[in-house]
Backbone as numpy.savetxt, mean C-alpha at the origin, in Angstrom:
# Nx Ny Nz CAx CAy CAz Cx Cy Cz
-15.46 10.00 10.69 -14.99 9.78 9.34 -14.27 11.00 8.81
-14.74 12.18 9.35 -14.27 13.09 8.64 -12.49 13.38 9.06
-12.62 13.13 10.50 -11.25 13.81 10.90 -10.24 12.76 10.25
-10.66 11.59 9.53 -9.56 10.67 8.80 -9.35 11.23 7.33
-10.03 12.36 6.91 -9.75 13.01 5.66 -8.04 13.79 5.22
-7.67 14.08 6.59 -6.79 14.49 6.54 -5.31 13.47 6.27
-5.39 12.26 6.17 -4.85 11.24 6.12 -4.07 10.75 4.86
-4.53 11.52 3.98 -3.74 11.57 2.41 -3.29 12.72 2.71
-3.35 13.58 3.36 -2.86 14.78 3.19 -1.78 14.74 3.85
-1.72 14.38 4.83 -0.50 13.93 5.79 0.46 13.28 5.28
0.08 12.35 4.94 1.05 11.50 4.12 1.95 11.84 2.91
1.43 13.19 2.14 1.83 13.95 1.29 2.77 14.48 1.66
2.54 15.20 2.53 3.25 16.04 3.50 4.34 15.57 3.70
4.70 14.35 4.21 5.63 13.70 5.01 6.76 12.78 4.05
5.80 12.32 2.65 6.64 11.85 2.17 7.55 13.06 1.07
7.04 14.04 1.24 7.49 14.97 -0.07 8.96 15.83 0.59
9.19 15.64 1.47 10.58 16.15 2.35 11.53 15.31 2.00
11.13 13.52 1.67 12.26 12.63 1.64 12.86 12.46 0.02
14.17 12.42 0.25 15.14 12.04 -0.92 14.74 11.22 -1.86
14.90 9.68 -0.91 14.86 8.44 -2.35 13.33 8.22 -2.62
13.32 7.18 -3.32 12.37 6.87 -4.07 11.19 6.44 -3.22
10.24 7.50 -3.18 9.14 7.32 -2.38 7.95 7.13 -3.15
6.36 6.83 -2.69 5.57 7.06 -3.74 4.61 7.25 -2.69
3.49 7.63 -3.31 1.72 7.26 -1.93 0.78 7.47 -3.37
0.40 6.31 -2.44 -0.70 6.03 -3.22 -2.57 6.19 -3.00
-3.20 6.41 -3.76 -4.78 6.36 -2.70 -5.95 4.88 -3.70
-6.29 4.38 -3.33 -7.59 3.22 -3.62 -8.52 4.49 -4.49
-9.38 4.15 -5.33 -9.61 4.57 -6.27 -11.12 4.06 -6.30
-11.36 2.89 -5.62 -12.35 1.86 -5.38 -12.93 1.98 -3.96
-11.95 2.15 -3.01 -12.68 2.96 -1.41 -13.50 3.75 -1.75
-12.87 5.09 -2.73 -13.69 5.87 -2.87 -15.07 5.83 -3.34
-15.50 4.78 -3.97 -16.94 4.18 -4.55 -17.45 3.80 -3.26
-16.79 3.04 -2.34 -17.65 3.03 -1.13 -17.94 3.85 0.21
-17.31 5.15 -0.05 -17.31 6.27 0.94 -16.00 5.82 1.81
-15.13 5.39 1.45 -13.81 5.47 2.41 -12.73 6.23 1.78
-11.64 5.36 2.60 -10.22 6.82 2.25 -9.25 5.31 1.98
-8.51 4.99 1.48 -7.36 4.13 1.32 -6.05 4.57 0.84
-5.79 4.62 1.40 -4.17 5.55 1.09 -2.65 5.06 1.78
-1.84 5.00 0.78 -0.26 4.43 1.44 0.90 5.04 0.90
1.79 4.72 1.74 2.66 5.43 0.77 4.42 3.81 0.98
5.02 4.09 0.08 5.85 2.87 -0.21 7.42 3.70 -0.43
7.96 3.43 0.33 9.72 3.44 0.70 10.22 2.74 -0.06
11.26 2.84 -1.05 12.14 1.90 -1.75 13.50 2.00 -1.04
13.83 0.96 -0.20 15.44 0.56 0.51 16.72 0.91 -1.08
16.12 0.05 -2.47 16.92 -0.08 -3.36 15.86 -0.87 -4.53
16.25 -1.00 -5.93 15.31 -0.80 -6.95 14.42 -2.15 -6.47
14.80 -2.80 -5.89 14.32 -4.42 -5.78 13.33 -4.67 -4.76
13.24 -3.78 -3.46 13.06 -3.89 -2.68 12.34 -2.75 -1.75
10.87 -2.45 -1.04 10.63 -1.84 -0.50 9.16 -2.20 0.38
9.09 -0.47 1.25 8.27 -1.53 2.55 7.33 -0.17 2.38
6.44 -0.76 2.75 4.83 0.01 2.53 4.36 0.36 4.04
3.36 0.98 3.92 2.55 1.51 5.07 1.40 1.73 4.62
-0.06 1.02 4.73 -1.19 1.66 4.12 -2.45 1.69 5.33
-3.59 2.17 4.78 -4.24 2.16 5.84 -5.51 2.44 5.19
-6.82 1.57 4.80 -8.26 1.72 4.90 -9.56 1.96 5.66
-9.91 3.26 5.18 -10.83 3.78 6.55 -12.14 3.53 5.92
-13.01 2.98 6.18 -14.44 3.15 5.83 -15.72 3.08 7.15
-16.64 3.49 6.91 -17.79 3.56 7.73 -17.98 2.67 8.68
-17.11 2.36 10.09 -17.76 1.39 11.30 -16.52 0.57 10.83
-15.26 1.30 9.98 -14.10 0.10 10.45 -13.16 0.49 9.81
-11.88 -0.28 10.31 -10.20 0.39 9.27 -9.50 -0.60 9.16
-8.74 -0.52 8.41 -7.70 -1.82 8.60 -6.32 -1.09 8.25
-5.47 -1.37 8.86 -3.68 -1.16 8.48 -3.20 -2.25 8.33
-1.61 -2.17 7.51 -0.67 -2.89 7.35 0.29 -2.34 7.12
1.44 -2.91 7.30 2.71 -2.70 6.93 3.34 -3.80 5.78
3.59 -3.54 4.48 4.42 -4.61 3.64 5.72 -4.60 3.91
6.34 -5.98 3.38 7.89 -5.59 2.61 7.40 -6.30 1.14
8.77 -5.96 -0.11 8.00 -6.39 -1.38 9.23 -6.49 -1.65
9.16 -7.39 -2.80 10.24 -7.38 -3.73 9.80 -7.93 -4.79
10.37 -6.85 -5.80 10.58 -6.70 -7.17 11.63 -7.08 -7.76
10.57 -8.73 -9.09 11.61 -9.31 -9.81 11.75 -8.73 -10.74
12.80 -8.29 -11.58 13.51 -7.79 -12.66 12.74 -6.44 -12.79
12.74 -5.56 -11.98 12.25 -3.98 -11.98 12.82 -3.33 -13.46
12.54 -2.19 -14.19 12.73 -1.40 -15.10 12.91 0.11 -14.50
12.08 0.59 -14.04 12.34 1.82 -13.53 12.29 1.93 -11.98
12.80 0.55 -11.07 12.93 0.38 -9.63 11.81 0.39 -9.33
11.00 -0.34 -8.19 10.01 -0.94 -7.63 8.85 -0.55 -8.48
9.05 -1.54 -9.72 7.85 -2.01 -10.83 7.51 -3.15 -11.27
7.12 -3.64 -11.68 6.64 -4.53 -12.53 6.19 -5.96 -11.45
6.51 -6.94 -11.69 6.10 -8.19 -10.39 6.51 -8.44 -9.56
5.70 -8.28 -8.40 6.61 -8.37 -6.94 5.54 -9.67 -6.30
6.39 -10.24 -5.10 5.71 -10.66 -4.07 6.72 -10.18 -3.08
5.64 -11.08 -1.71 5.81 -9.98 -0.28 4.99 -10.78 1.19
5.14 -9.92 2.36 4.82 -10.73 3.26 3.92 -9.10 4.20
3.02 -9.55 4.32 2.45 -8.18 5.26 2.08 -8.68 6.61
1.84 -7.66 7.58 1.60 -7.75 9.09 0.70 -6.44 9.12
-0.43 -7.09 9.79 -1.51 -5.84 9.68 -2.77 -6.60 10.15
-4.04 -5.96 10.36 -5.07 -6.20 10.78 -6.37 -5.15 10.39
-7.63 -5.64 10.16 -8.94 -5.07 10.51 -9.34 -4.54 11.61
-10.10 -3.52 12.04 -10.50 -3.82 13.44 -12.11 -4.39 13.56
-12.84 -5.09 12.76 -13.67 -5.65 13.09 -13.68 -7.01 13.39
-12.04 -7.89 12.92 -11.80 -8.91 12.81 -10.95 -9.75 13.83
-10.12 -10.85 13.76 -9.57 -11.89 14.68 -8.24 -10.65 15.49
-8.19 -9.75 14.84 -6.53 -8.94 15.38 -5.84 -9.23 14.61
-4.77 -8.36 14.46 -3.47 -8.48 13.37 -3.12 -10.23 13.41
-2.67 -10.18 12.22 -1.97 -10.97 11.54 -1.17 -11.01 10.26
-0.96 -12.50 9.96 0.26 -12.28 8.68 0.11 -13.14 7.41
0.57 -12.35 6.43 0.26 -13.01 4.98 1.09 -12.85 4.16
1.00 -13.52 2.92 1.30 -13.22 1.57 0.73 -12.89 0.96
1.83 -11.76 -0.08 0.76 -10.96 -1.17 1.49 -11.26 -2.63
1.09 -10.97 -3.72 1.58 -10.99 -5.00 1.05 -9.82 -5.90
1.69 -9.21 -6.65 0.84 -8.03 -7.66 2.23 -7.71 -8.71
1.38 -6.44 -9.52 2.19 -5.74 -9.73 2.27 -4.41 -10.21
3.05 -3.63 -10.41 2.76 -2.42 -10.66 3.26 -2.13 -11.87
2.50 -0.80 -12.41 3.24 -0.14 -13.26 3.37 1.40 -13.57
4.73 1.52 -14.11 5.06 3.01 -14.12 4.95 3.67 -15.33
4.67 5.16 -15.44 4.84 6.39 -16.48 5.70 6.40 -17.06
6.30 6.63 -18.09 7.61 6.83 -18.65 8.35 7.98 -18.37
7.42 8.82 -17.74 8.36 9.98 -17.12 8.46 9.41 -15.50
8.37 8.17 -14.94 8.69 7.78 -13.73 8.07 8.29 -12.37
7.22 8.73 -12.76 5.73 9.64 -11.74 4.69 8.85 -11.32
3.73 8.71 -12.58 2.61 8.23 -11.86 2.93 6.58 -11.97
1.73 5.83 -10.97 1.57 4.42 -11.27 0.58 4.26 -11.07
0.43 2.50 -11.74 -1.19 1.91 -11.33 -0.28 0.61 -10.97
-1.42 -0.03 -9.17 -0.56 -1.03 -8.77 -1.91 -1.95 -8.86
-1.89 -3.25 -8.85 -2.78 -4.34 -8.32 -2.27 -5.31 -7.78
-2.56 -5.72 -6.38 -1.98 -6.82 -5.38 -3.08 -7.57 -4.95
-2.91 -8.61 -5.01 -3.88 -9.94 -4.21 -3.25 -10.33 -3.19
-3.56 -10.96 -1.84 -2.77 -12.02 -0.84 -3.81 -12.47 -0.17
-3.75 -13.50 1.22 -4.07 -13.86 1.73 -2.87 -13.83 3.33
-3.59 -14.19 4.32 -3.04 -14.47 5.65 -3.96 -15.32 6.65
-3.61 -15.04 7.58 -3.92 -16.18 9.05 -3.68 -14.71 10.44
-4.84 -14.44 11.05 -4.55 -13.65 11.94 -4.25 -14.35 13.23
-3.42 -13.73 13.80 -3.32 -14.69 15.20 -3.59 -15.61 15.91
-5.27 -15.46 15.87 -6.52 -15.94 16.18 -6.43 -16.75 15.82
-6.19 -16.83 14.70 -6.52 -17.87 13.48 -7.85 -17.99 12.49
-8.24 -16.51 12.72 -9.17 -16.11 11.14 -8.60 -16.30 10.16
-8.96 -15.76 8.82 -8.29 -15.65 7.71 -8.35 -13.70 7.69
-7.33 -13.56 6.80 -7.00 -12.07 6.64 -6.84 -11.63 5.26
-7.44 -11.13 4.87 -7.44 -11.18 3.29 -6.82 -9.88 2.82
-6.20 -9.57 1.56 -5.40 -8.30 1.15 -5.83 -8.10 -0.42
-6.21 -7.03 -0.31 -6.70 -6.82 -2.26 -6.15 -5.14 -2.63
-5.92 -5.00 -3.78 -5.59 -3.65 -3.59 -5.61 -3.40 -5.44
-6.41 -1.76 -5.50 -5.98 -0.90 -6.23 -5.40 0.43 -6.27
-4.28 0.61 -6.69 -3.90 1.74 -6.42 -3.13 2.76 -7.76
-3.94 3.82 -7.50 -2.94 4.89 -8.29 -2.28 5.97 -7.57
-1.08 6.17 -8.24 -0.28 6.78 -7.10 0.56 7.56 -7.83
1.45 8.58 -7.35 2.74 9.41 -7.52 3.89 8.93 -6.92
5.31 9.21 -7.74 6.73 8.97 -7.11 7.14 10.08 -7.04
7.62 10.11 -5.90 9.01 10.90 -5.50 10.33 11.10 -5.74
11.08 11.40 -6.03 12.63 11.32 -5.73 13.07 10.12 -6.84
14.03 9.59 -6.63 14.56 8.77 -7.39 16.04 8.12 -6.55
């Protein structure tokens, strides 16, 4: 568990070199259960962007990758989006794929956010794959 601590930190790291509009975010709610949840989200253009996250907790993790899009954004990838993710548990059927819906919101100085996303999926297998998320986070760049 521990050597996954470094995992927000990394991510800091990596996104704080890039230009456009980046953000990372960490779960706020992992942390109540002794894990780490942390992502960080690429904006292509204000409408549109693709995520990377990853939940570590005690005896299991799960990743995904989003894409999202944001209807009628205000300060670029805000307000209501839906989306399609590919990702998996590892205690579960193996990756699979879903839909998600949420939305976020931004600072008026264009920094911090608070996001909330719901979805569902179908893993390969043909489990179900479920997606929930809280997140507060920082932007990058613009």
């Amino acid at each position: 568990m521990k050597k996954y601590l470094l995992l927000p930190f990394l991510l800091l790291v990596l996104s704080s070199g890039l230009k456009a509009q980046t953000e990372i975010k960490l779960n706020p709610v992992a942390l109540l259960f002794l894990g780490i949840g942390a992502g960080v989200e690429y904006g292509f253009n204000p409408e549109f962007g693709v995520e990377l996250n990853t939940l570590i907790v005690e005896g299991g993790a799960a990743v995904w990758a989003a894409g999202k899009y944001y209807f009628n954004p205000r300060q670029g990838l805000d307000r209501f989006y839906v989306g399609a993710y590919l990702g998996g548990v590892t205690d579960s059927d193996g990756p699979g794929l879903g839909f998600l819906l949420g939305t976020k919101t931004v600072s008026r100085n264009n920094k911090l956010l608070f996001e909330v996303g719901i979805g569902a999926g179908r893993s390969f297998s043909g489990g179900f794959l479920p997606y929930g998320r809280i997140s507060l986070g920082y932007r990058f760049g613009q």
